[in-house]
Structure formats: C-alpha cells, structure tokens
PAMI-801884 format. One record per residue (C-alpha): residue number from 0; residue in three letters; y, z, x. Coordinates in steps of 0.5 Angstrom, whole numbers. Layout:
pos / code / py / pz / px
NUM / ALA / Y / Z / X
...
***
This chain:
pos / code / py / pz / px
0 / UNK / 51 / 265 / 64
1 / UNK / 56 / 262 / 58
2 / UNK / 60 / 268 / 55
3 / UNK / 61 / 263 / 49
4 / UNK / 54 / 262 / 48
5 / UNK / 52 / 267 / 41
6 / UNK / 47 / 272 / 41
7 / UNK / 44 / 271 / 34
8 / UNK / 39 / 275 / 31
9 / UNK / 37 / 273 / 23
10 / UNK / 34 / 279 / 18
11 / UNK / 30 / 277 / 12
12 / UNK / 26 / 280 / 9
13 / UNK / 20 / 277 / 4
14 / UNK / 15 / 279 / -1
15 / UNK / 9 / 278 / 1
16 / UNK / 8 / 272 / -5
17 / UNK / 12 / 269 / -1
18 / UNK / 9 / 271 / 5
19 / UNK / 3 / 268 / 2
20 / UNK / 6 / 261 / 0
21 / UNK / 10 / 260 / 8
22 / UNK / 3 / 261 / 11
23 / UNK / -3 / 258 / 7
24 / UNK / -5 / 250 / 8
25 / UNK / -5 / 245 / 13
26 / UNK / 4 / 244 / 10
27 / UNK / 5 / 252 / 12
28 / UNK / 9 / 249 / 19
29 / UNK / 12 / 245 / 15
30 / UNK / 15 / 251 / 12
31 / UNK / 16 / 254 / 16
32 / UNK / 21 / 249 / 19
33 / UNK / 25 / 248 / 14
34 / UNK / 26 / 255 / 11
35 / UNK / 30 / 256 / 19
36 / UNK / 33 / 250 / 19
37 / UNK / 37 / 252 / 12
38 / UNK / 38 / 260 / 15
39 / UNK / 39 / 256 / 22
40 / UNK / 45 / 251 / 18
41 / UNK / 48 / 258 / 13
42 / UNK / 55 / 260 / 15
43 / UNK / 56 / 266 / 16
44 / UNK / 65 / 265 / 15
45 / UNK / 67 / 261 / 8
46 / UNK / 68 / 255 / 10
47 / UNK / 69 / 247 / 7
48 / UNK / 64 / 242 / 8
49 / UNK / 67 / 234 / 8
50 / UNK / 62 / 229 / 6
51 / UNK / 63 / 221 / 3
52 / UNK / 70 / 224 / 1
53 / UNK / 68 / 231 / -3
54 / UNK / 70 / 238 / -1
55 / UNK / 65 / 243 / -2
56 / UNK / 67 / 251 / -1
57 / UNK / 61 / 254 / 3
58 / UNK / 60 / 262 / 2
59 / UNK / 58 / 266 / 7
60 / UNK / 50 / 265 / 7
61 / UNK / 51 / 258 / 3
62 / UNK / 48 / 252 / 7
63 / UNK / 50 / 244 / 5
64 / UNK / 45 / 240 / 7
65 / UNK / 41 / 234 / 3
66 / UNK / 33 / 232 / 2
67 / UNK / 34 / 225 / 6
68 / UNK / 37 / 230 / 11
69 / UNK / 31 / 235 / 12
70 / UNK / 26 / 229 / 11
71 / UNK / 29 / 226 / 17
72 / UNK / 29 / 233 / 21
73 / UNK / 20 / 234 / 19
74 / UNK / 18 / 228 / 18
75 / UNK / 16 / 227 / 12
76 / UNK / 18 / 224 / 5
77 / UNK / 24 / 226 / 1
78 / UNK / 18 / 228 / -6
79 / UNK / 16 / 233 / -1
80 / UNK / 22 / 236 / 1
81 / UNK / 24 / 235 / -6
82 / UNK / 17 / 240 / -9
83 / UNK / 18 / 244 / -3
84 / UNK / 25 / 247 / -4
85 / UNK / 23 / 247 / -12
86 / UNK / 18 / 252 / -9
87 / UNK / 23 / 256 / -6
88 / UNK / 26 / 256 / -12
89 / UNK / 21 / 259 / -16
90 / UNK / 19 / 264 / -11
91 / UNK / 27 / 267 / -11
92 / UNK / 28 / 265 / -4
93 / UNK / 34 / 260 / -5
94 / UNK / 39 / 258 / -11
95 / UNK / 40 / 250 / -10
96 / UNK / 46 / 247 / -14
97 / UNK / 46 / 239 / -13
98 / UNK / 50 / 233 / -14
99 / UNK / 50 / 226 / -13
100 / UNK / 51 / 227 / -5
101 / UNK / 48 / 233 / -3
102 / UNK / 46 / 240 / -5
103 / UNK / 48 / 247 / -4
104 / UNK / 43 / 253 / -2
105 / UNK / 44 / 259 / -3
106 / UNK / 40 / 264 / 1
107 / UNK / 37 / 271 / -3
108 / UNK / 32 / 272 / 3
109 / UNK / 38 / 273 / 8
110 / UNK / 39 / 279 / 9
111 / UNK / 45 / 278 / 14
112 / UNK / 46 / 276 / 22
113 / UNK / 47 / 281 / 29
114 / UNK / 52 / 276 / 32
115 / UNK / 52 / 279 / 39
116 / UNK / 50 / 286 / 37
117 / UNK / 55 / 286 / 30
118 / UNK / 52 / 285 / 24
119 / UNK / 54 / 281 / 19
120 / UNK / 52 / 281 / 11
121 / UNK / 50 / 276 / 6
122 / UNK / 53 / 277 / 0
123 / UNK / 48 / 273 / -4
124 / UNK / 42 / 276 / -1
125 / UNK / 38 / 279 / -7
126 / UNK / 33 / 285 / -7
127 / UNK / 26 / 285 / -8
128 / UNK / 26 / 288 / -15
129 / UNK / 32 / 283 / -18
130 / UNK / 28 / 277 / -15
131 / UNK / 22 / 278 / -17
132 / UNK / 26 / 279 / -24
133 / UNK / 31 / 273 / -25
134 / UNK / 29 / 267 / -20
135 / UNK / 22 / 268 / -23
136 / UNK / 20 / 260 / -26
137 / UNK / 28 / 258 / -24
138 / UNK / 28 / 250 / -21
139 / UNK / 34 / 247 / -18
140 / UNK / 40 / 246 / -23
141 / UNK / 44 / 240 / -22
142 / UNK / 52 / 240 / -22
143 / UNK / 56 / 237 / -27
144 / UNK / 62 / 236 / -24
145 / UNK / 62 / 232 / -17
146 / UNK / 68 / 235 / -14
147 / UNK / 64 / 244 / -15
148 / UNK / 65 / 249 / -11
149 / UNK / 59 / 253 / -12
150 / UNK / 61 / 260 / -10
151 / UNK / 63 / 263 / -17
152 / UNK / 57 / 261 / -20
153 / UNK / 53 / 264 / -14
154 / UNK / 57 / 270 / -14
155 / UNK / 56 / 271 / -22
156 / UNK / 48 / 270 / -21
157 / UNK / 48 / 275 / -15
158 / UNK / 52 / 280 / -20
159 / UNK / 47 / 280 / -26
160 / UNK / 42 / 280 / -22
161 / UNK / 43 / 286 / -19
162 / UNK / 46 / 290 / -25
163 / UNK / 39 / 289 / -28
164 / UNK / 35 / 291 / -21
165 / UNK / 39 / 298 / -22
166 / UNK / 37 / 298 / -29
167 / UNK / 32 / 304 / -29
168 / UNK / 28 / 308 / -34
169 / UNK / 28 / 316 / -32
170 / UNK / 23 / 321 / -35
171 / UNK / 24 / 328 / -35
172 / UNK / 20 / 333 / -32
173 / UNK / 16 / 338 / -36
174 / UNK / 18 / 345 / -34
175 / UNK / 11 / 346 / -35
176 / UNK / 9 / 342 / -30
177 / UNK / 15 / 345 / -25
178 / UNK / 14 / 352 / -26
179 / UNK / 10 / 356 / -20
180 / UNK / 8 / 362 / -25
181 / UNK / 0 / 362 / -26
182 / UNK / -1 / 359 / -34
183 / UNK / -5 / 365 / -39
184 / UNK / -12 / 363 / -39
185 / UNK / -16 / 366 / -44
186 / UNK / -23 / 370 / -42
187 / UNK / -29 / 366 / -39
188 / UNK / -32 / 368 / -45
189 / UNK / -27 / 366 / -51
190 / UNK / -30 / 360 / -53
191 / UNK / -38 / 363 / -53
192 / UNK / -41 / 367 / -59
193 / UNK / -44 / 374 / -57
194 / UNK / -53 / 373 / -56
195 / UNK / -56 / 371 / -62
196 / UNK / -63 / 370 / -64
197 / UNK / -60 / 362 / -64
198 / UNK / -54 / 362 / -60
199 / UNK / -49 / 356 / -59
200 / UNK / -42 / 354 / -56
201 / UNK / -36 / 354 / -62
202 / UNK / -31 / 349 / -58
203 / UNK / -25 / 350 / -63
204 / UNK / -21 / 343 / -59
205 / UNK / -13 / 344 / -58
206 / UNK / -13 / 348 / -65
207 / UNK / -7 / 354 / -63
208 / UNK / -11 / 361 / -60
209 / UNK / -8 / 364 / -68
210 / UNK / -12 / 360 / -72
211 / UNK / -18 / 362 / -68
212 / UNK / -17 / 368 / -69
213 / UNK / -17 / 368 / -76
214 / UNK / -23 / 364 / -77
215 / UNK / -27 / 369 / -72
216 / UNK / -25 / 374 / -78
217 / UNK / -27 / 369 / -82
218 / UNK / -34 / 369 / -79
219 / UNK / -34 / 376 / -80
220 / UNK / -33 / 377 / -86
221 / UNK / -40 / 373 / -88
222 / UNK / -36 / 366 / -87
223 / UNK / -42 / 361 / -84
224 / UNK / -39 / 356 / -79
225 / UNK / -42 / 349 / -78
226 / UNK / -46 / 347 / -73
***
C-alpha cells in the first residue's frame, strides 16, 4: 500500500436545478465530466499558478484551467464548453473570471474535502439560499488587468452574498395563538332568535359581543331588523 497516496472524499452539495441540468440530455455524461474535473483540479492550499509568463493566486477551492483545455480532456469543441461553463454560471455552481490566457473557477457547490479522514473547508462555498439569490442570470466576467490575482474579488462576492442569505424577516407569534387556555365561546344559541311564527338566523359578522347587545335591546323595544 502507498502511504503517500491521499484518501480524497469531495462534499457537495446541489439543488435539484442543478441536479435536473447535470442529468438530462444526451450531453448529461459530458457534464458530468467536466464538473469532476474542475472539483478534481480545485486547490485545497493557496497556491500560484504559472502559464505563458503570468502568475495567478489560487484560493483554497479556485481551479485554473482553459476552455481548449477542457475541449481537449471531453472531446468536443471549445463553443461547447464555452455555453457549458456559462451554465454553470448561471446555475450558481462556479464563478469563472477570464483573461487572455485562462480562466479561474471559483467552486460555490464545494463544500470541502476529508483528505484522509480530516475535512478540510471551501471558503467559497455558497449556501443554497445566497445562491439561488445572487448567481441567478450571472455569466462568466472577463478580467481586465492580465496580471490578477482573482482572491479579493471572490472573497468579497462570497461575503455580500452570505450577508444577504442571513438576512431574514422575523414575525411575532400571537399570544392568542400561543396560549393553552380555552377561548370564551358564547352559547350554542347566541346567534339563533327564539321560535317565532317565521324564525330566521341573525348572523351580526365580526361586530364586538356590546354592540349586539345593544341591537338586541334594540329589537325589543319594537326596532325591526332586515332580513
């Protein structure tokens, strides 16, 4: 047994949005694929990547990798993975960032890694509720500056949207509602005249107990009340 080889478990988690993208179409296997290779390739330490004389900073949970790149490792054309990783985008699973040399993926569906039986966290990864909030109808954004380092940016992101995933609207139970003790209901036959030669229902609504009782003296005295 190779003591060196790492015992990797990847935890995710994804909506079932998602889940529904990943699994329908004849394009589902493609996927598939390309989603483990971005969590496959993700650092788990902050590390610099080199490539055609620019130095990237990687986050723990970023991966670097191009679209010829991952044409190559499925097979198909680079349109294609182009709209896939647009998808993804949209979907709230990755934050991509481009130049003109490759592309930096921040994983939000990346919950973290057990390397060996210790888990390690993703920073980046997104809550449901913040992600379905704030990636909705997001693209990949192209970087300006050639020479980036894409963890600020990410870092910020991650914090708006979890700022607004905590926000919520709390309402106050009423004490009626809470108490244990048995309401005051008024008799079976409070809301039924006594037999008459032409008997009928009085229905008085939501109007308090007084003012019935003041229309019943009402009636009484001779008042006649509409039928």
């Amino acid at each position: 047994m190779d003591t060196k080889k790492q015992n990797i478990h990847y935890c995710t988690i994804l909506s079932s949005e998602q889940w529904i993208f990943l699994l329908e179409g004849k394009s589902s296997v493609n996927r598939y694929k390309c989603l483990y290779r971005l969590m496959f390739e993700a650092v788990r330490t902050k590390t610099v990547y080199s490539i055609k004389g620019i130095k990237i900073a990687l986050e723990v949970g970023q991966v670097a990798t191009s679209d010829v790149e991952l044409a190559e490792y499925l097979g198909c054309n680079r349109k294609t993975i182009g709209k896939l990783i647009d998808s993804f985008n949209r979907l709230g699973m990755l934050t991509t960032k481009t130049n003109n040399r490759t592309s930096v993926h921040t994983l939000h569906f990346l919950t973290g890694w057990y390397v060996n039986g210790v888990l390690l966290t993703n920073p980046h990864y997104v809550r449901p509720s913040a992600t379905a909030k704030g990636q909705a109808g997001d693209i990949r954004t192209p970087a300006t500056d050639t020479s980036f380092s894409f963890g600020g940016q990410c870092n910020d992101q991650r914090h708006e949207q979890e700022a607004d995933s905590t926000k919520c609207d709390t309402f106050p139970l009423s004490s009626s509602l809470c108490s244990s003790e048995t309401p005051d209901l008024p008799p079976p036959n409070f809301f039924y005249e006594e037999e008459t030669d032409n008997p009928h229902i009085i229905d008085y609504g939501n109007r308090p107990f007084d003012n019935i009782s003041t229309e019943k003296d009402g009636a009484n005295d001779g008042e006649t009340i509409p039928t």
